[in-house]
Each structure stands twice: as C-alpha cells, then as structure tokens.
C-alpha positions as CSV (number, residue, x, y, z in Angstrom):
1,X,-112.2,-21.5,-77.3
2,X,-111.1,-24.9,-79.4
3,X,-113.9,-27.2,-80.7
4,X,-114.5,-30.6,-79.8
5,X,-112.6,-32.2,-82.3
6,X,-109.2,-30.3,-81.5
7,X,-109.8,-31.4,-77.6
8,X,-110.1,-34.0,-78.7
9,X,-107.2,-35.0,-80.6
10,X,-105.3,-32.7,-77.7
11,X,-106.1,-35.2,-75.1
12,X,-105.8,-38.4,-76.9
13,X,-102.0,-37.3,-77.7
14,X,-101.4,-37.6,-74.0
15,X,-99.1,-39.8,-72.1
16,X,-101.7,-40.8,-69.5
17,X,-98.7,-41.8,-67.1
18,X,-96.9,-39.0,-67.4
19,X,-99.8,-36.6,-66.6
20,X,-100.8,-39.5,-63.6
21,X,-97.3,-38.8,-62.3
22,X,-97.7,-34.5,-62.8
23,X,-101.2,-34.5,-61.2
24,X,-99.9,-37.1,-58.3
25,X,-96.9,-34.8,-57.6
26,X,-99.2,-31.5,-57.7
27,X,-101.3,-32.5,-55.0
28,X,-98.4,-33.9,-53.0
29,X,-97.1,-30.5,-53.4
30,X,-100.3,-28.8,-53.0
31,X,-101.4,-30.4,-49.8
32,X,-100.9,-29.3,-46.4
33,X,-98.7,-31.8,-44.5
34,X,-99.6,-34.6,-42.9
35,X,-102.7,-34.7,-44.8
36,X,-103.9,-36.7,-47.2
37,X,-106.1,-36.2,-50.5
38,X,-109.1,-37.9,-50.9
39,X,-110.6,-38.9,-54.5
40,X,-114.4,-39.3,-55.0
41,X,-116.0,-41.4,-57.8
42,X,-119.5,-41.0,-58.8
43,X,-121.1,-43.6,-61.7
44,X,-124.8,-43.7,-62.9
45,X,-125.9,-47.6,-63.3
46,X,-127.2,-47.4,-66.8
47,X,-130.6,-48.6,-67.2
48,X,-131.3,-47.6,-63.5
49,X,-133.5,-43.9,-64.1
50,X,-136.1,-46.4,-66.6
51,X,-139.0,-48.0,-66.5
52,X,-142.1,-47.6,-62.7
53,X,-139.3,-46.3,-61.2
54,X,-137.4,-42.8,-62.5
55,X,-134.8,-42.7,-59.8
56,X,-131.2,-43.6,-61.0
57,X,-128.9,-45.8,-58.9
58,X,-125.2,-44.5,-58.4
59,X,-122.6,-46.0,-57.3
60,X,-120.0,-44.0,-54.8
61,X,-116.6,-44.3,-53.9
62,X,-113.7,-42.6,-52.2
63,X,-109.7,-43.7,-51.8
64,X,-106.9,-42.4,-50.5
65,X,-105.2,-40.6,-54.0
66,X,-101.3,-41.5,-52.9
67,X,-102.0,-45.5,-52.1
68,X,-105.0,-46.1,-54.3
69,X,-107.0,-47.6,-51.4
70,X,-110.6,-47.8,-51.3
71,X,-111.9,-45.9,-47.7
72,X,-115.6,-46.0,-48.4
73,X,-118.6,-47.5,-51.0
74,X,-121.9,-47.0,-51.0
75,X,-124.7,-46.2,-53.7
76,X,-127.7,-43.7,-53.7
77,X,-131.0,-43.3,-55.4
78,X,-131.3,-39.7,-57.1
79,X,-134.2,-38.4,-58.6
C-alpha cells in the first residue's frame, strides 16, 4: 500500500480534464440506456457542530453528471 506522500504526489500529477473526460465517458458507457447518472454532494458548514448546539449543518445537492444541472438542494442537521 503507498503512503500519503506518494498519493499524493500521484494525484497532483494528474490532468484533471483528462480524467473529467475518462470518468464522464465510463459512466456514459457504464449506464444503462436512456438513463441518466445522478451526482450527489454532501459539505459540512464549518463552524456549524460548535457551541449550545452540537448538531452540524450540511449542505446537499444532486445534478444530472452529463449536463451539470443542479435537480435538487437542501441541507440537514446531523448529530
């Protein structure tokens, strides 16, 4: 297994578009037809889990992967 350090260095070699394009032509591939894949985002407001109140606020997202569209928001309190 490589250390950190040699991940690392791995990934910031990458040509972010070229493995954007790979990955995007994968799931093309990889998907049944007439569907479409959808990508979900999670992020932690930082700050949110502190102080009277422990429960973090996070912010939600999904989108269509081959147009980039947004299809849904929202946020959620987790303990």
């Amino acid at each position: 297994m490589p250390r950190e350090p040699t991940v690392r260095r791995v990934l910031q070699q990458l040509d972010v578009d070229a493995l954007a394009t790979v990955l995007a032509q994968w799931l093309a591939a990889a998907s049944p037809a007439g569907r479409e894949t959808i990508a979900f985002d999670e992020k932690s407001v930082r700050g949110s889990g502190h102080g009277a109140c422990k429960r973090s606020v996070y912010l939600l997202s999904a989108l269509v992967h081959r147009t980039g569209r947004v299809i849904g928001r929202g946020f959620s309190h987790w303990e």
